[in-house]
C-alpha positions as CSV (number, residue, x, y, z in Angstrom):
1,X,-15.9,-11.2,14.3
2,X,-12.3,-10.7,13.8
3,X,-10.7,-9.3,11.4
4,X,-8.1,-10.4,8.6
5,X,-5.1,-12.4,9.4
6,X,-2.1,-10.4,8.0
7,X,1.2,-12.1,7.2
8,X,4.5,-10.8,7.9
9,X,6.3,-11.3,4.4
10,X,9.2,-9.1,5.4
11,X,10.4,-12.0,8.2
12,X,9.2,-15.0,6.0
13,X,11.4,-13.1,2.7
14,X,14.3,-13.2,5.6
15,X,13.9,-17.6,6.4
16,X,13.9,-18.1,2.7
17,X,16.4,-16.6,1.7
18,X,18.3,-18.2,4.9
19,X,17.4,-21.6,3.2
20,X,18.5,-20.4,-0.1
21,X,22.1,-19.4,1.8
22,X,22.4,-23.0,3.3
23,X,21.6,-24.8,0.1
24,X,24.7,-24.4,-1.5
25,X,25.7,-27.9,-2.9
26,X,25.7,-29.3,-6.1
27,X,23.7,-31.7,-6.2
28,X,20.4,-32.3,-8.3
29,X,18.1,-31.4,-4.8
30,X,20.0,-28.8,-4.0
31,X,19.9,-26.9,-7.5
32,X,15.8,-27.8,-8.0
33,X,15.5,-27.2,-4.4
34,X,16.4,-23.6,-4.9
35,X,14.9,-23.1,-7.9
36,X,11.8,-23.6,-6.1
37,X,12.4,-21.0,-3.3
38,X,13.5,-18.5,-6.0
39,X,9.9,-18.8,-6.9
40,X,8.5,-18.5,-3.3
41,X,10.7,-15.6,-2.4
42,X,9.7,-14.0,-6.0
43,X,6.0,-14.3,-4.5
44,X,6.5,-13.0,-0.7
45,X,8.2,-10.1,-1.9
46,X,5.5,-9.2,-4.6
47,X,3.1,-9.9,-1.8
48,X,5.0,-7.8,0.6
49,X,5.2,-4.6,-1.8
50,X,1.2,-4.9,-2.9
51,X,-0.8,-2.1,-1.9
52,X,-4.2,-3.5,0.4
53,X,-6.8,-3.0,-2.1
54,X,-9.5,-0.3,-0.3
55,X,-12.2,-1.6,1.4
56,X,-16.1,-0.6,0.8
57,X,-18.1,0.9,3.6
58,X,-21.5,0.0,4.3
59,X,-23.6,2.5,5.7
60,X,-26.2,0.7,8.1
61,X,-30.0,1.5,6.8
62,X,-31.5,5.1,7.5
63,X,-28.2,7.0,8.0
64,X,-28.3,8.5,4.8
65,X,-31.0,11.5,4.6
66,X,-32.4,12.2,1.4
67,X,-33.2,15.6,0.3
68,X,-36.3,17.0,-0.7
């Protein structure tokens, strides 16, 4: 089975902000068009900076000993 796709939010930060950089007209598309990637670069980073949340080992059956 294979394991978790991770994301690379540190290059994908780097394109958006590129995008942000080329849209610099004045127009309505423009302005809303950034807005918009404001909010997506907003989330990438807060995804890039969150700490993995642990994960919870199972131990398979009979490999805990019980005293007594």
């Amino acid at each position: 089975m294979e394991g978790p796709l991770t994301s690379d939010f540190s290059a994908a930060r780097l394109h958006l902000e590129r995008a942000y950089h080329y849209l610099h007209g004045n127009d309505e598309t423009s302005r809303s068009t950034c807005e918009a990637l404001d909010l997506l670069i907003e989330a990438v980073t807060e995804a890039q900076h969150r700490k993995p949340e642990p994960g919870v080992l199972e131990f398979p059956p009979g490999a805990v000993r019980q005293h007594g």
